[in-house]
N, CA and C atoms as an extended XYZ file, in Angstrom:
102
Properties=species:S:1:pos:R:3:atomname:S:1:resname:S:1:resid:I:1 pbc="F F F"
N         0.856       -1.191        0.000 N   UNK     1
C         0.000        0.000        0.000 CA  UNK     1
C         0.893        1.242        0.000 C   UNK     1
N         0.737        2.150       -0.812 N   UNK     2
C         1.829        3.407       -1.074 CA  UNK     2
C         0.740        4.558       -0.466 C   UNK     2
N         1.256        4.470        0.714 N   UNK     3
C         1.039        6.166        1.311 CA  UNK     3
C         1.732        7.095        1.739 C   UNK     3
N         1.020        8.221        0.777 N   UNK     4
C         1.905        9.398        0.363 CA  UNK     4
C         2.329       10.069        1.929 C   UNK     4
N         3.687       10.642        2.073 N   UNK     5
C         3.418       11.792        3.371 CA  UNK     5
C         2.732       12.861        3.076 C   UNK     5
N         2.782       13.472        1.755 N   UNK     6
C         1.932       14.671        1.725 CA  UNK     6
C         0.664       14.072        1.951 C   UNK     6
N         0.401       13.198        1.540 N   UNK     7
C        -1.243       12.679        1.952 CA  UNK     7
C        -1.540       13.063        3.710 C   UNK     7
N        -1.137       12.196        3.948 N   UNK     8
C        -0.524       11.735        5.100 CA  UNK     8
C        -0.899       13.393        5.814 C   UNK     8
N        -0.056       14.293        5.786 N   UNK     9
C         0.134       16.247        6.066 CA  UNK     9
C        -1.277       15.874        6.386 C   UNK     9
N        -1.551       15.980        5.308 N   UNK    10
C        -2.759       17.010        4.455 CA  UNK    10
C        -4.141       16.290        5.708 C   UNK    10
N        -4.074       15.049        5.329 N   UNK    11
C        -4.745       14.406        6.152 CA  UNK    11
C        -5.203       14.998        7.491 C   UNK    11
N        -3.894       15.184        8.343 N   UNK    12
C        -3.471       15.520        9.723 CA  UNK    12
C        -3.889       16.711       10.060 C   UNK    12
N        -3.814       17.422        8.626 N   UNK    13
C        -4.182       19.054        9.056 CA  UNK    13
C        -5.357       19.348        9.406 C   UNK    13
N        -5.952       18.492        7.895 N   UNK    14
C        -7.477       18.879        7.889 CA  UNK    14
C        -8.215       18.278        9.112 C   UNK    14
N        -7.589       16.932        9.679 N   UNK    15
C        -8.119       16.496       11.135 CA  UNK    15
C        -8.062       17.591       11.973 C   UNK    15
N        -7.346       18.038       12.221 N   UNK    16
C        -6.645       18.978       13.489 CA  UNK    16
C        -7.765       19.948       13.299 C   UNK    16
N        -7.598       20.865       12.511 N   UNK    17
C        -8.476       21.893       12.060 CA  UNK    17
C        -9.580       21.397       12.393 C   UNK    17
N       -10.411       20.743       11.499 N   UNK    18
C       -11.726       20.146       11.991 CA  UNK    18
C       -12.175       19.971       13.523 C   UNK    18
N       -11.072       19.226       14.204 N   UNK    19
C       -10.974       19.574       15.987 CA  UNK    19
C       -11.049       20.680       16.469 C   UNK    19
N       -10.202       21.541       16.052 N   UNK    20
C        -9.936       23.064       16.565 CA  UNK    20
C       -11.596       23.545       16.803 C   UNK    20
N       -11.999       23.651       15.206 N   UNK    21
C       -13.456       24.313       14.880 CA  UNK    21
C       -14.363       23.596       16.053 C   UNK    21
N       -14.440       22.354       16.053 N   UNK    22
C       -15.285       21.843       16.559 CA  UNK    22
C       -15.254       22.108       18.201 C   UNK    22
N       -13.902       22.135       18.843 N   UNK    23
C       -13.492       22.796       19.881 CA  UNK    23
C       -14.174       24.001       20.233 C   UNK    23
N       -13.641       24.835       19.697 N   UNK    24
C       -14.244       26.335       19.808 CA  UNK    24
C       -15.622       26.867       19.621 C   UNK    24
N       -16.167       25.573       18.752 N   UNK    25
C       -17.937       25.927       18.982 CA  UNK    25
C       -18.213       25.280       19.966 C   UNK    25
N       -17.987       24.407       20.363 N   UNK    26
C       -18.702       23.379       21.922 CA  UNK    26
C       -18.394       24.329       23.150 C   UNK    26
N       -17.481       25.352       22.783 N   UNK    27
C       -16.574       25.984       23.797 CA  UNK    27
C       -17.572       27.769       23.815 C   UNK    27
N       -17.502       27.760       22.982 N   UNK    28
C       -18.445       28.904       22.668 CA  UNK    28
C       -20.223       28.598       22.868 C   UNK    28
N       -20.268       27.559       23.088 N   UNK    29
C       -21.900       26.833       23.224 CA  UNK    29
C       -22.334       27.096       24.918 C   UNK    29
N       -20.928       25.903       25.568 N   UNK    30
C       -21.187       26.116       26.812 CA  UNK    30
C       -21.025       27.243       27.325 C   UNK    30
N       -19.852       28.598       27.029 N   UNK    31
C       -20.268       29.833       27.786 CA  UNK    31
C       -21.475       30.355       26.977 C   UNK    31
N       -22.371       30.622       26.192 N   UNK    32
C       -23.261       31.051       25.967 CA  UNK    32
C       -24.024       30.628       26.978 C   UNK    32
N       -23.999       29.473       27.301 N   UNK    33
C       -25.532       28.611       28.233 CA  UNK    33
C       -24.958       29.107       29.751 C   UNK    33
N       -24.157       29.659       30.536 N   UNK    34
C       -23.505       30.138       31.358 CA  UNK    34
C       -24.651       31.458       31.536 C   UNK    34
């Protein structure tokens, strides 16, 4: 199976990111309900 590292990056980033976002709205949810 040939997997690329740029795949691989790209992959990682867009995970991370996706976390971040998802972070910061759950985070922004609960102080709203505060």
């Amino acid at each position: 199976m040939n997997f690329d590292t740029t795949t691989y990056i790209a992959l990682v980033g867009a995970l991370s990111v996706f976390v971040v976002t998802i972070g910061v709205f759950a985070f922004l949810l609960t102080r709203k309900g505060k």
